[in-house]
PyMOL Python script that loads the backbone (N, CA, C, O; Angstrom):
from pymol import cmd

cmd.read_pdbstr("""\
ATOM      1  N   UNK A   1      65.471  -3.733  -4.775  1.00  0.00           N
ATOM      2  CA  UNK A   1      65.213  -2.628  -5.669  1.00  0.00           C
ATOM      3  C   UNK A   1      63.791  -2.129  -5.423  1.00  0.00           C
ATOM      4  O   UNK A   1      62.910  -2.959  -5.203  1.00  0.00           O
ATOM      5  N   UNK A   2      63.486  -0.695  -5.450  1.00  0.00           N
ATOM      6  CA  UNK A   2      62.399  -0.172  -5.094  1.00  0.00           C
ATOM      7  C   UNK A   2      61.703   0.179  -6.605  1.00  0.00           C
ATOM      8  O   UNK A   2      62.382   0.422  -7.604  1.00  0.00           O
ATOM      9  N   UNK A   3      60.137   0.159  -6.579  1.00  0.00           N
ATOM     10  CA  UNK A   3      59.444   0.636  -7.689  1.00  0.00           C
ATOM     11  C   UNK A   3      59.636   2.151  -7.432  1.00  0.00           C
ATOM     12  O   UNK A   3      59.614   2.874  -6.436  1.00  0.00           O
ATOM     13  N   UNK A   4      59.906   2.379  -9.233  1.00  0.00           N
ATOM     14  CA  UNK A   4      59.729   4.116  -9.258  1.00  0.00           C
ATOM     15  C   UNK A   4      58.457   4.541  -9.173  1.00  0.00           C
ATOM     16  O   UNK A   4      57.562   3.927  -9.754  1.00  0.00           O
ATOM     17  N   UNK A   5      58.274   5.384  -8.612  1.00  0.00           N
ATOM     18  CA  UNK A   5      57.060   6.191  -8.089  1.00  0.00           C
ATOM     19  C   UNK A   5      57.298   7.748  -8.928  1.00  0.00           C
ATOM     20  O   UNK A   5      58.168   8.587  -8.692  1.00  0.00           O
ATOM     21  N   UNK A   6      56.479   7.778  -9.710  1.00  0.00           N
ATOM     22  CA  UNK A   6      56.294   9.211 -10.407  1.00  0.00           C
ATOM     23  C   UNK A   6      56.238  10.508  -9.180  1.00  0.00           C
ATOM     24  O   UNK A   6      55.428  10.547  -8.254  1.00  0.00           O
ATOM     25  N   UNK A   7      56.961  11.185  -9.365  1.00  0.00           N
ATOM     26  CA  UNK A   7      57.038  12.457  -8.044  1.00  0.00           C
ATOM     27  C   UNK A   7      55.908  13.515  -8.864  1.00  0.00           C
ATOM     28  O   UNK A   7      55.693  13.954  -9.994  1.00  0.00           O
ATOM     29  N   UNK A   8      55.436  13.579  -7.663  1.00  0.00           N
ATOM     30  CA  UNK A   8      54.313  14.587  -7.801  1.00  0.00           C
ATOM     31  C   UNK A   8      54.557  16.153  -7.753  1.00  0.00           C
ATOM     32  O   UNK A   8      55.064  16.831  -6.859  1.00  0.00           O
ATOM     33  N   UNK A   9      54.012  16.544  -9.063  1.00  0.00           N
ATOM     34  CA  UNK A   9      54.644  18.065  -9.128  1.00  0.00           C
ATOM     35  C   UNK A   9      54.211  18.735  -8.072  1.00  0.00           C
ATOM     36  O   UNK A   9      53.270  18.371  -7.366  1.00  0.00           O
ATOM     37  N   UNK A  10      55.101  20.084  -7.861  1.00  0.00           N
ATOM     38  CA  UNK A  10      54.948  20.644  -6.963  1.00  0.00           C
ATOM     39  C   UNK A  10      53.723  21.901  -7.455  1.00  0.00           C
ATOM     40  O   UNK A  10      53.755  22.146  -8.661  1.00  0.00           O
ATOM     41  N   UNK A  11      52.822  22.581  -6.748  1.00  0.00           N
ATOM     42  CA  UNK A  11      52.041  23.657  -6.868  1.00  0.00           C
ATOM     43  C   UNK A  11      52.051  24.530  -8.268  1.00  0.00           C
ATOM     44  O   UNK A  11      50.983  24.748  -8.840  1.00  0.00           O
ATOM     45  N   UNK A  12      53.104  24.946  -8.715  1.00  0.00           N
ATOM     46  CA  UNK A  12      53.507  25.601  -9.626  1.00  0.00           C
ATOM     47  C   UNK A  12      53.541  25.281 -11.003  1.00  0.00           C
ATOM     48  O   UNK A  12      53.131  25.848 -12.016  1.00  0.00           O
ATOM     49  N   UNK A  13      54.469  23.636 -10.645  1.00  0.00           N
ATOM     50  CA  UNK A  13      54.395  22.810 -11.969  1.00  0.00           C
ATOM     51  C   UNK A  13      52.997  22.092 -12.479  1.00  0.00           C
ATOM     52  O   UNK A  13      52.816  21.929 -13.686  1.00  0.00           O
ATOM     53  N   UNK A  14      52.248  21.770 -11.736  1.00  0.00           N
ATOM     54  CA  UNK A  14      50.906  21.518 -11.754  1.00  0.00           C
ATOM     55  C   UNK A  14      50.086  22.384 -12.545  1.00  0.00           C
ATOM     56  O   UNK A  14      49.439  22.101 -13.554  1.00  0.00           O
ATOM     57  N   UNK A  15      50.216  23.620 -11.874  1.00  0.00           N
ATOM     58  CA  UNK A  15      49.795  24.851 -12.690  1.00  0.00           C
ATOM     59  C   UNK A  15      50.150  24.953 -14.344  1.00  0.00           C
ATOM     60  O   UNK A  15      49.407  25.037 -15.322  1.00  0.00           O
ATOM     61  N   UNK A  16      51.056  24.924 -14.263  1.00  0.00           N
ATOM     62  CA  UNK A  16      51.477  24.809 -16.003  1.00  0.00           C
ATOM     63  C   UNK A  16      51.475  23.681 -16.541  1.00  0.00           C
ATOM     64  O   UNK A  16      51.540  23.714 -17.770  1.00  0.00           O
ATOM     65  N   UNK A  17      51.402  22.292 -15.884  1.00  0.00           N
ATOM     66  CA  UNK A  17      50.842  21.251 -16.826  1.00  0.00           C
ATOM     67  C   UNK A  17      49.346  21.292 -16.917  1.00  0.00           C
ATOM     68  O   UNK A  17      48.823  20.439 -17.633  1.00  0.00           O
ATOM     69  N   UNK A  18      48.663  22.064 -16.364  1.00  0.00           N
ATOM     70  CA  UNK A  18      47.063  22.638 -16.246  1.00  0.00           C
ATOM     71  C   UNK A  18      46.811  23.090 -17.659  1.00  0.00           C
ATOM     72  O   UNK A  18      46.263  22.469 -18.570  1.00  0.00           O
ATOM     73  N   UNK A  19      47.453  24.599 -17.650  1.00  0.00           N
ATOM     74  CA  UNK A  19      47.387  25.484 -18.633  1.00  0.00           C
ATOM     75  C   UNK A  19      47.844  24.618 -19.852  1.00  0.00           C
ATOM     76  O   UNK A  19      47.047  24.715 -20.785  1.00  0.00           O
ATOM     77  N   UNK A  20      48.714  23.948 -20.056  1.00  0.00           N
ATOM     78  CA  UNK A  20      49.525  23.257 -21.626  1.00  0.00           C
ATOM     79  C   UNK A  20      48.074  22.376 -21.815  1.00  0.00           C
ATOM     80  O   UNK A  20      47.663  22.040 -22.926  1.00  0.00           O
ATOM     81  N   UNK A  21      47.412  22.078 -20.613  1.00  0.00           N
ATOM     82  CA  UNK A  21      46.979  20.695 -21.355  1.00  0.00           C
ATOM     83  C   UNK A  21      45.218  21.494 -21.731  1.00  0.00           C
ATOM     84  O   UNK A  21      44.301  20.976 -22.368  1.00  0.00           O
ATOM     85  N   UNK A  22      45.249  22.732 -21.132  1.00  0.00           N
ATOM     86  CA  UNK A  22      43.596  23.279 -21.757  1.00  0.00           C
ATOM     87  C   UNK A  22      44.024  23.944 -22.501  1.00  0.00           C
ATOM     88  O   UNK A  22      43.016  24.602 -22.758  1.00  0.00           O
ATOM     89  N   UNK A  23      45.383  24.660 -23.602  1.00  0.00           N
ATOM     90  CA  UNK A  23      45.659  24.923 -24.625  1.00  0.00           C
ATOM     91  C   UNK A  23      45.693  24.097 -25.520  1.00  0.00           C
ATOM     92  O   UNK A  23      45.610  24.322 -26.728  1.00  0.00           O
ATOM     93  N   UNK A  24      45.844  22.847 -24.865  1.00  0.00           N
ATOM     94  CA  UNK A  24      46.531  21.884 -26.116  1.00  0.00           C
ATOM     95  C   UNK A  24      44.741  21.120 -27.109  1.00  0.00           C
ATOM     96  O   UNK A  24      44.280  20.812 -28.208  1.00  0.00           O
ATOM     97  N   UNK A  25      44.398  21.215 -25.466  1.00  0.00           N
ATOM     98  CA  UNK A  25      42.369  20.835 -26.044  1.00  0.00           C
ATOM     99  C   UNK A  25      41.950  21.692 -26.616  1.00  0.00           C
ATOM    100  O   UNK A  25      41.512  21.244 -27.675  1.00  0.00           O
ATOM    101  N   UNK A  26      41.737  23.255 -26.521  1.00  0.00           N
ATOM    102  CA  UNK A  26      41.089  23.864 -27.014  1.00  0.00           C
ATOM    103  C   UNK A  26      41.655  24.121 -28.377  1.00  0.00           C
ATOM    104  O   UNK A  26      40.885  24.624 -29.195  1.00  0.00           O
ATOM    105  N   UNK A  27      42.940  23.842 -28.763  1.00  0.00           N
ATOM    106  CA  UNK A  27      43.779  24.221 -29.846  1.00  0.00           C
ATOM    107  C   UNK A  27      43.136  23.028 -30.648  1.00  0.00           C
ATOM    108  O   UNK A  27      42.668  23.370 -31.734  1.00  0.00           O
ATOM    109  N   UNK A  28      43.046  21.978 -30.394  1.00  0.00           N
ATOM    110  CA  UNK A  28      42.557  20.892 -30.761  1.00  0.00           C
ATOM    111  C   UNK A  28      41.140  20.907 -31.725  1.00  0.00           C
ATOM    112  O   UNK A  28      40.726  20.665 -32.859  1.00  0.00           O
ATOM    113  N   UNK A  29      40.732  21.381 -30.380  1.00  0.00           N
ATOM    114  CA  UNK A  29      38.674  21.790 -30.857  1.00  0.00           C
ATOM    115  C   UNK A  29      38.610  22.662 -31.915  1.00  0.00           C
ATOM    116  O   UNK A  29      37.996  22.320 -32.925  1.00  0.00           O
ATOM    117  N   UNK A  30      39.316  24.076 -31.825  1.00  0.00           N
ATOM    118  CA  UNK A  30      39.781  24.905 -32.150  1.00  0.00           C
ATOM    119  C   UNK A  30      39.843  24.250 -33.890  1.00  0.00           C
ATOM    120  O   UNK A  30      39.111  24.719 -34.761  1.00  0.00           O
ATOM    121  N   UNK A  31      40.701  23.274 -34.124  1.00  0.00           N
ATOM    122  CA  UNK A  31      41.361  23.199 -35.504  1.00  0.00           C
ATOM    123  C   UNK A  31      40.025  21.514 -36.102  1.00  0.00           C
ATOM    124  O   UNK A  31      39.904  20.922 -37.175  1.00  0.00           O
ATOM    125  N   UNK A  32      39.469  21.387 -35.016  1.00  0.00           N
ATOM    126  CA  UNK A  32      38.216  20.339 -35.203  1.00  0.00           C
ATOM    127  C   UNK A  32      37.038  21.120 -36.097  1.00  0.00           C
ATOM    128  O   UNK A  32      36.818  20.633 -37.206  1.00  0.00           O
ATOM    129  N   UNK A  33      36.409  22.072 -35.776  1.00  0.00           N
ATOM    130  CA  UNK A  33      35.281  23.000 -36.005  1.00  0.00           C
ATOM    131  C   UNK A  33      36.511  23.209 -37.277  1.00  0.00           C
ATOM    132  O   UNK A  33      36.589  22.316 -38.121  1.00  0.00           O
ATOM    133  N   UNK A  34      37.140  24.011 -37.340  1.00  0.00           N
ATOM    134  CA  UNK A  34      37.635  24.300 -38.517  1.00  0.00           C
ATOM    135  C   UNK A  34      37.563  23.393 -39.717  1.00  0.00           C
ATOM    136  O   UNK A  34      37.018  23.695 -40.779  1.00  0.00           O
ATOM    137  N   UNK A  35      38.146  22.289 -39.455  1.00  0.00           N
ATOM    138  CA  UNK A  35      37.785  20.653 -40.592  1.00  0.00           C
ATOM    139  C   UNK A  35      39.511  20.726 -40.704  1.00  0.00           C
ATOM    140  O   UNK A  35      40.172  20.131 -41.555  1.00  0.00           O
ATOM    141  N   UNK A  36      39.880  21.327 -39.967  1.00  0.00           N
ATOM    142  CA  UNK A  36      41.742  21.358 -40.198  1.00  0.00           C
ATOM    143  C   UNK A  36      42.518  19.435 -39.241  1.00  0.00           C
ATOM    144  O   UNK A  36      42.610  18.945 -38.115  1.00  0.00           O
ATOM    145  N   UNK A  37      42.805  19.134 -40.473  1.00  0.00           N
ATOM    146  CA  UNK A  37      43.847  18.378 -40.003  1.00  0.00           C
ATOM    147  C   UNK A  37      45.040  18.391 -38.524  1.00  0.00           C
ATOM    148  O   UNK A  37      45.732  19.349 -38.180  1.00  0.00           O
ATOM    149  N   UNK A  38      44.978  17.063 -37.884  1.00  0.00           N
ATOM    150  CA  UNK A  38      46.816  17.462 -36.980  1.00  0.00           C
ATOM    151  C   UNK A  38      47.162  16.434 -36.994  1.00  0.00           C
ATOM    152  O   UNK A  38      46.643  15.371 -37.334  1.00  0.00           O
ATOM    153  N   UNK A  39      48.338  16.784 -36.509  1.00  0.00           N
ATOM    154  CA  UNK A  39      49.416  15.468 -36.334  1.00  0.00           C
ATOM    155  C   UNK A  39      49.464  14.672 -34.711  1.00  0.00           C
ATOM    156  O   UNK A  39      49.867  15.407 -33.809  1.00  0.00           O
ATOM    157  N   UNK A  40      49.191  13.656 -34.432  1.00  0.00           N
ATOM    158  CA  UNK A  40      49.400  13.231 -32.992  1.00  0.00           C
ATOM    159  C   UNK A  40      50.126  12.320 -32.980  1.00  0.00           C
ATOM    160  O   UNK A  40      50.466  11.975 -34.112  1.00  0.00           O
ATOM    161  N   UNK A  41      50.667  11.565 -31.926  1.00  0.00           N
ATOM    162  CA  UNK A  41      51.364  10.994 -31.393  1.00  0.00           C
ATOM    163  C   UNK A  41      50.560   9.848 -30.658  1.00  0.00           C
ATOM    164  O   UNK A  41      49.804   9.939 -29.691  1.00  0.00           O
ATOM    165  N   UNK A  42      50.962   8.677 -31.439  1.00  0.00           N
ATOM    166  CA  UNK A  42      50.189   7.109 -30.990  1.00  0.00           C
ATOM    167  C   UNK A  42      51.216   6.229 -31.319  1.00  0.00           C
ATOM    168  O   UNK A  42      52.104   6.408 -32.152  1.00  0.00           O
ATOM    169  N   UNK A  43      50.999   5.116 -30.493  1.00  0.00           N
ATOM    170  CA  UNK A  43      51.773   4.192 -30.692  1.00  0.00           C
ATOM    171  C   UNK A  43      53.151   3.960 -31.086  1.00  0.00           C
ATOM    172  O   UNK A  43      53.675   3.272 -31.963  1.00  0.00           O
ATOM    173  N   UNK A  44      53.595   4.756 -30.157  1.00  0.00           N
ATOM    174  CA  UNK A  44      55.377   5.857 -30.634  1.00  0.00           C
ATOM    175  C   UNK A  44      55.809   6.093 -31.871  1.00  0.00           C
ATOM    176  O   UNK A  44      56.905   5.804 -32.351  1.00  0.00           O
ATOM    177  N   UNK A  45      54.076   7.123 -32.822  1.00  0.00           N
ATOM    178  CA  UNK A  45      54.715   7.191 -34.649  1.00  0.00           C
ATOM    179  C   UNK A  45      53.808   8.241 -34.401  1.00  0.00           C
ATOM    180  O   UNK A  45      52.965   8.261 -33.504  1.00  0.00           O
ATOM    181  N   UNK A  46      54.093   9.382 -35.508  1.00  0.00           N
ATOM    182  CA  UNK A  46      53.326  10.385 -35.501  1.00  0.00           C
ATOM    183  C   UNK A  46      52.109   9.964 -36.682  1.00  0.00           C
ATOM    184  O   UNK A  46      52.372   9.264 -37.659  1.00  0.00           O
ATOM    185  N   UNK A  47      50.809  10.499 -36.407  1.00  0.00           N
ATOM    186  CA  UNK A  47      49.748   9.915 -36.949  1.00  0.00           C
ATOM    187  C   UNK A  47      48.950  10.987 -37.488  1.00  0.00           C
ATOM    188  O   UNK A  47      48.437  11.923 -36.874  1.00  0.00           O
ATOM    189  N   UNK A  48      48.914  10.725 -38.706  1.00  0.00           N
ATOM    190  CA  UNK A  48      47.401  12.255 -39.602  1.00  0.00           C
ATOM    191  C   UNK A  48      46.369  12.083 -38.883  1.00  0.00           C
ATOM    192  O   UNK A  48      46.124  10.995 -38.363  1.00  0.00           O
ATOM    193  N   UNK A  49      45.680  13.039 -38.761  1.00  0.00           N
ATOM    194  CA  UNK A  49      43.877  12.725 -38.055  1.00  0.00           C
ATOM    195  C   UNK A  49      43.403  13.694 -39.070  1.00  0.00           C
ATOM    196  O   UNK A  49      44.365  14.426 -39.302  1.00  0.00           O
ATOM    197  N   UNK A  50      42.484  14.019 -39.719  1.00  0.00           N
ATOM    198  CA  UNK A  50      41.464  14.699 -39.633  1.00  0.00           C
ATOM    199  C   UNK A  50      41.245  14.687 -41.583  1.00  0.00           C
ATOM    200  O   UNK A  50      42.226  14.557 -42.314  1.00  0.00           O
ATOM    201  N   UNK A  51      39.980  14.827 -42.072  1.00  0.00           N
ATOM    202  CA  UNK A  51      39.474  15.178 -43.839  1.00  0.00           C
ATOM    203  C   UNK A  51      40.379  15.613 -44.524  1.00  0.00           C
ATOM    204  O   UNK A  51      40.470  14.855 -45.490  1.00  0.00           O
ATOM    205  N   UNK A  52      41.377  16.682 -44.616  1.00  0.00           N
ATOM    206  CA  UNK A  52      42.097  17.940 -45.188  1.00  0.00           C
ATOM    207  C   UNK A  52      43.428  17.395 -44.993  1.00  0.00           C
ATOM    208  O   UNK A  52      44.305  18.156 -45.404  1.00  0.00           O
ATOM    209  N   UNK A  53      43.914  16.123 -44.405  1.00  0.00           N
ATOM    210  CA  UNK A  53      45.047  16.056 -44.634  1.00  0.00           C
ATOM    211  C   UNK A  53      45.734  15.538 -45.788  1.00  0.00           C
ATOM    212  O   UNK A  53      45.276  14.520 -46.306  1.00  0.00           O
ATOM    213  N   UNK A  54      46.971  16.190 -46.369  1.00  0.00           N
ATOM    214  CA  UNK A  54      47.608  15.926 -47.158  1.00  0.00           C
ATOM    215  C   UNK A  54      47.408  14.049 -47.834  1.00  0.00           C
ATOM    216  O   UNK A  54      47.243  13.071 -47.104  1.00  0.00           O
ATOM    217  N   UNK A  55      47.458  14.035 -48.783  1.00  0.00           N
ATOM    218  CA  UNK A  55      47.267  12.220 -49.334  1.00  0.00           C
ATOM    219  C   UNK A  55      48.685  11.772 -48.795  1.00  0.00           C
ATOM    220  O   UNK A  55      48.788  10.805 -48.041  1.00  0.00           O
ATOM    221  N   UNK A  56      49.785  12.522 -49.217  1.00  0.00           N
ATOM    222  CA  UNK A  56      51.266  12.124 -49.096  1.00  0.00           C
ATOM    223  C   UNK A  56      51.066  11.627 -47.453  1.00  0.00           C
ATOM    224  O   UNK A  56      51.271  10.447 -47.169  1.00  0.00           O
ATOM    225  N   UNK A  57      50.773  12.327 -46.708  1.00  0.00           N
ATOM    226  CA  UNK A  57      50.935  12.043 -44.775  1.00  0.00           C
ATOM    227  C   UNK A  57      49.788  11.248 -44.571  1.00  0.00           C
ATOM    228  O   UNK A  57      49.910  10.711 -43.470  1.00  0.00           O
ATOM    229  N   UNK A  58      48.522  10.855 -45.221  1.00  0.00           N
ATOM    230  CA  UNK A  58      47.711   9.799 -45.411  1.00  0.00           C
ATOM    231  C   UNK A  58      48.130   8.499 -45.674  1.00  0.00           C
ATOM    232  O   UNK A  58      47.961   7.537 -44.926  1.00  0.00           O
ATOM    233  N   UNK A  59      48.806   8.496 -47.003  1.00  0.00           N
ATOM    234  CA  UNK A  59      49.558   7.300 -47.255  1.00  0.00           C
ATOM    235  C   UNK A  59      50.753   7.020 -46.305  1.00  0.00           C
ATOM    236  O   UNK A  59      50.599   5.863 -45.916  1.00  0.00           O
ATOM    237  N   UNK A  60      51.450   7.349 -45.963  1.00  0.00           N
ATOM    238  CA  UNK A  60      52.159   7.155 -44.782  1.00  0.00           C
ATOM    239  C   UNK A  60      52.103   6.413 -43.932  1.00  0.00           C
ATOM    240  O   UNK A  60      52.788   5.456 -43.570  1.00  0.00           O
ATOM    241  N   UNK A  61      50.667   7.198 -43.381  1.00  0.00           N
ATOM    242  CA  UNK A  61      50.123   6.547 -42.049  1.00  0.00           C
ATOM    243  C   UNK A  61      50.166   5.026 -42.008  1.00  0.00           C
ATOM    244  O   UNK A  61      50.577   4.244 -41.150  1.00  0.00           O
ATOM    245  N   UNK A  62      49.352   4.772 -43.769  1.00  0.00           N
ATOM    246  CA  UNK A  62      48.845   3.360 -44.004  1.00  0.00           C
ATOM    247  C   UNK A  62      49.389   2.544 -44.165  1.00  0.00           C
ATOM    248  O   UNK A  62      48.876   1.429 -44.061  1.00  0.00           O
ATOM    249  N   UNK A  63      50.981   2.758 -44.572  1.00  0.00           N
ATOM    250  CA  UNK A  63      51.926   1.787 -44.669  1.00  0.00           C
ATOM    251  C   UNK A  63      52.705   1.620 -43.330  1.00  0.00           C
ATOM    252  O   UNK A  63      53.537   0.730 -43.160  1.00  0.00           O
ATOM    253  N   UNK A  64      52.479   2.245 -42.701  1.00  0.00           N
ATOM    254  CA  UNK A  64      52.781   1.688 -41.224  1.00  0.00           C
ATOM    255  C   UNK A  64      52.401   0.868 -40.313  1.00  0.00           C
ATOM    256  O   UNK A  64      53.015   0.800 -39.248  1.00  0.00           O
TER     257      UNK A  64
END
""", "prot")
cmd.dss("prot")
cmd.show_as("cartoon", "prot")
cmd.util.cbc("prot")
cmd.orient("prot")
């Protein structure tokens, strides 16, 4: 049996995992400076980050 080897995008697809991932930062920064709350993805559970988030999706977090 052979190890899977992640295939390397081609020119194009590269390009748009480029663009998603300096939207996804600046959207980020973007809602940082603001004091706005988001939701991310850790440890395969979605997770509150930020001052302004809801107590209900706070407490959540904590019982997890």
């Amino acid at each position: 049996m052979s190890a899977l080897i992640p295939p390397t995008p081609d020119q194009d697809s590269q390009s748009m995992l480029d663009c998603l991932r300096q939207t996804v930062t600046m959207t980020l920064e973007g809602k940082r400076r603001l004091g706005q709350y988001v939701v991310i993805w850790k440890n395969n559970m979605p997770v509150v980050v930020g001052d302004d988030a809801p107590i209900e999706l706070l407490e959540a977090n904590q019982q997890r």
